[in-house]
C-alpha angles and dihedrals in degrees: 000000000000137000086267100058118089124227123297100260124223100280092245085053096050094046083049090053096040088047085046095061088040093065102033093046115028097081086069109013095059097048087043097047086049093054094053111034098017115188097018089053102090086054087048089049111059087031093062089046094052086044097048096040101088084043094059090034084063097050086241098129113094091169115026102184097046093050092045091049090046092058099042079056095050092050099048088046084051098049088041089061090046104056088043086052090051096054085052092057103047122040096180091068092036105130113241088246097062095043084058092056090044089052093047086053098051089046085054098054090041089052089041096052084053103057089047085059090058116110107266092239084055095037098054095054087045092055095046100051094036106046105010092057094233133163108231090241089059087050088049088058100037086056103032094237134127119276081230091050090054092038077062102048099049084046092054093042098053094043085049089042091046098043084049095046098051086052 
């Protein structure tokens, strides 16, 4: 228990204010927990009332619903980061589409580590074409130099991005 946490109430007074929530929110708390977290909201659910019990047994909501919703939220935050934590952890159970997102992250910072190799002169057109969004009449331009200039430079970066990339 933390400084936050009220005092543990007397147990009949507890089950009064848990059955208390239970009446006045589930109407609207339980629907709106399935929609958004759909199998793991039955779990979220009695969790947030048994969390939010002492501190209705001790008068200390002002605004229920918005203290019931806070703490669903917080849960399902909290077992989102878990289970991310567990694949992590074990690449033998890691389902074939997250090996394929961590794949495709360690394919980004390699290709990003390439591109930061590059030769500034090559690397500055590349950017600005690849991830500004520029025409290559608008680099030439940006950095007064010749549309052939840049034509050259983008060719020299992708040959240098896609020979590093295949090794």
């Amino acid at each position: 228990m933390d400084a936050t946490s009220p005092p543990a109430p007397p147990r009949q007074t507890l089950a009064d204010s848990l059955e208390q929530l239970f009446r006045r929110h589930d109407r609207w708390f339980r629907p709106l927990m399935r929609r958004r977290h759909g199998d793991a909201a039955e779990d979220l659910v009695h969790e947030s009332y048994l969390r939010a019990a002492p501190y209705a047994a001790a008068g200390a909501i002002r605004h229920p619903e918005a203290l019931l919703v806070r703490i669903a939220e917080n849960l399902a935050s909290n077992m989102r980061r878990d289970h991310h934590r567990e694949i992590a952890q074990d690449p033998e159970t890691t389902p074939p589409e997250a090996r394929s997102l961590i794949a495709t992250q360690e394919h980004a910072v390699t290709f990003k580590q390439i591109v930061l190799a590059l030769p500034p002169e090559l690397r500055d057109v590349f950017v600005l074409n690849h991830v500004e969004g520029m025409t290559y009449e608008e680099i030439a331009v940006h950095l007064g130099i010749p549309r052939t200039t840049v034509h050259h430079r983008m060719r020299k970066a992708l040959e240098k991005t896609s020979k590093a990339m295949r090794d």
